[in-house]
N, C-alpha and C positions, 0 to 999 in steps of 0.2 A: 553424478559426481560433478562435471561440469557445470550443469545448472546450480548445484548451491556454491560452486566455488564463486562464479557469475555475479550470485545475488549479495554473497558473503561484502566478494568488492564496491558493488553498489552500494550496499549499506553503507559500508566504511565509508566510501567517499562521500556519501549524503550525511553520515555523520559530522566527518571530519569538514565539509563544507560547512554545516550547521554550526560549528564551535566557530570556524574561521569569522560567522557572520556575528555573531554573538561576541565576540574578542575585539573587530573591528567597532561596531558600534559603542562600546565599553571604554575604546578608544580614544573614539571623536568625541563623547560624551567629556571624558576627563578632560580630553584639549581642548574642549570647549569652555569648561570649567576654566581652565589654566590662563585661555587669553581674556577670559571676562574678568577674573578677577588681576589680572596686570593691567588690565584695559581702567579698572577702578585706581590701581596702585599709580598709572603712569600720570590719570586725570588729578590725582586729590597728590599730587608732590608737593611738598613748600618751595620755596625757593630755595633754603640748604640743600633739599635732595635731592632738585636738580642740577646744582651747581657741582654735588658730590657727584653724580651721575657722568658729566659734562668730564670733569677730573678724572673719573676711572677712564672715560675714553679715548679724553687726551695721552694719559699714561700709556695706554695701548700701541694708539698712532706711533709714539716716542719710540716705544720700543721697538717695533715694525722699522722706525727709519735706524734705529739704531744699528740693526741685525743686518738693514741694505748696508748702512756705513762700513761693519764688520766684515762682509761678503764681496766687498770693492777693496776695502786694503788688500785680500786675502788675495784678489786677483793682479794688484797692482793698480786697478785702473783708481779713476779722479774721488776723491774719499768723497769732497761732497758736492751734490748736484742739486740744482737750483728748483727741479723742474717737483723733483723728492717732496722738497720743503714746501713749496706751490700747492704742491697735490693734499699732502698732509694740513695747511692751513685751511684748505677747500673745504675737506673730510670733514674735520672739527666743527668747522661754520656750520656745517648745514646739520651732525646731529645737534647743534646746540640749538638752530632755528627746531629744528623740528623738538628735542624736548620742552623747549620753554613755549614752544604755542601747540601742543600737544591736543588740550583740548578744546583751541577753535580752530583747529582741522578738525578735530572728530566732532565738533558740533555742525561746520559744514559738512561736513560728509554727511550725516546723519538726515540733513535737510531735502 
């Protein structure tokens, strides 16, 4: 009785390994899929769709310093700080460098 209870779990867990490994690579294969074809979508942007891109991010940033602005009244302290809006301008700069030279980074990289 032991011995097949033994074996019983063995199998399961070689089963259940077997799926785990089949699931994973099903996985990576999709996310593989997924960043080659945005890796395509990010190279072939026009200019509108980067600019639109650039606009959702800003929008975001916006609102991030908005919700700090809301969270300083709330406490009383200095509604706005300098260092906020610095950091936010930085942010923006750099995804916009990196969308709009997207892909001569990835053709250097590639090299």
């Amino acid at each position: 009785m032991k011995t097949n209870f033994k074996e019983k779990l063995q199998n399961t867990t070689e089963k259940w390994i077997r799926e785990q490994k089949i699931k994973s690579k099903k996985k990576s294969e999709n996310q593989e899929r997924i960043s080659k074809e945005l890796e395509h979508e990010n190279r072939n942007l026009d200019k509108r769709g980067k600019i639109k891109k650039v606009f959702i991010w800003t929008i975001i940033v916006l609102a991030y310093d908005g919700f700090r602005m809301y969270l300083r009244y709330r406490t009383g302290r200095n509604l706005v700080e300098i260092s906020d809006l610095v950091f936010s301008v930085i942010v923006i700069a750099i995804y916009a460098y990196f969308i709009f030279n997207y892909a001569k980074i990835k053709d250097n990289k590639n090299k």
